[in-house]
C-alpha positions as CSV (number, residue, x, y, z in Angstrom):
1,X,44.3,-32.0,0.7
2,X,45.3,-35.3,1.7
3,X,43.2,-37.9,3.4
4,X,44.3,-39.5,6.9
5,X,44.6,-43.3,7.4
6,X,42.6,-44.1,10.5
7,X,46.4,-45.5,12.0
8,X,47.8,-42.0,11.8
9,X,44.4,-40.7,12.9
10,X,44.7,-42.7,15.6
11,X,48.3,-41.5,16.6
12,X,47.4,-37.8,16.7
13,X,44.3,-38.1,18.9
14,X,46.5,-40.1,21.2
15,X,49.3,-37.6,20.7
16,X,47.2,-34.5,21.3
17,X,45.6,-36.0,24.3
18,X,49.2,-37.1,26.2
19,X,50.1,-34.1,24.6
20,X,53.7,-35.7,24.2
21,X,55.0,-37.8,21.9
22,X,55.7,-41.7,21.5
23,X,59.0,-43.5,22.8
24,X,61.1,-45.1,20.7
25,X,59.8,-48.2,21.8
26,X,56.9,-47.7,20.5
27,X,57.7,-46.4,16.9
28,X,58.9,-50.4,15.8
29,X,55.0,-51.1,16.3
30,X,53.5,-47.7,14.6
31,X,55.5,-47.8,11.8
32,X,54.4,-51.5,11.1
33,X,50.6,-50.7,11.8
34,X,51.6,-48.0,9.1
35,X,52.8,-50.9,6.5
36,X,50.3,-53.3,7.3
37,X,47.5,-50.6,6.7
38,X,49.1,-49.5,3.6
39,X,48.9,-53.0,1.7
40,X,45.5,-53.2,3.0
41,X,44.4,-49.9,1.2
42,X,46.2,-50.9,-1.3
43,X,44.7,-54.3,-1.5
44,X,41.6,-52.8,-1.4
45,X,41.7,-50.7,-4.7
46,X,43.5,-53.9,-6.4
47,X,40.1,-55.5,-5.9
48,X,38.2,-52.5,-7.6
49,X,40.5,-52.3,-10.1
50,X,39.6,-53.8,-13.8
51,X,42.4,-53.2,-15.6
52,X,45.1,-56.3,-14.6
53,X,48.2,-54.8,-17.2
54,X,48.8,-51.8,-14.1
55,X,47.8,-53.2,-11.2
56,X,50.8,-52.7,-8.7
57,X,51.8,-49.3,-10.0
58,X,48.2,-48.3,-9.9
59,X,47.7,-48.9,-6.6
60,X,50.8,-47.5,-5.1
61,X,50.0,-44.4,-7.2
62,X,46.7,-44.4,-5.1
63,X,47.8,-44.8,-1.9
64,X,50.6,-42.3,-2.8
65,X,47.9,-39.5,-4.3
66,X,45.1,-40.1,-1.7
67,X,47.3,-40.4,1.7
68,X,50.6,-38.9,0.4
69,X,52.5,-42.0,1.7
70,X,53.2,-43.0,5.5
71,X,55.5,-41.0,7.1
């Protein structure tokens, strides 16, 4: 089962209690809280991580594994 970033965690609660769905207005600003959240995850294992000859792929695999990507 995949984990939940707190930033889509955040969207459903919000989502369930409206019980509607964002505007498009909004979605330029989610989808950057999204990226921005992302590299700090990722940033986060890149700290953790002792071997420097993977680094990038490593962490994107991660990300990708634990979270399944942003949507």
């Amino acid at each position: 089962m995949k984990k939940q970033t707190a930033v889509e965690w955040l969207l459903q609660a919000i989502e369930g209690k409206n019980g509607t769905e964002f505007s498009s207005y909004y979605l330029e600003f989610i989808e950057q809280a999204k990226a921005m959240e992302k590299e700090q995850i990722m940033n986060a294992y890149l700290e953790g991580e002792s071997d420097a000859d993977h680094y990038e792929d490593s962490a994107s695999r991660f990300y990708n594994e634990t979270y399944g990507g942003y949507k």
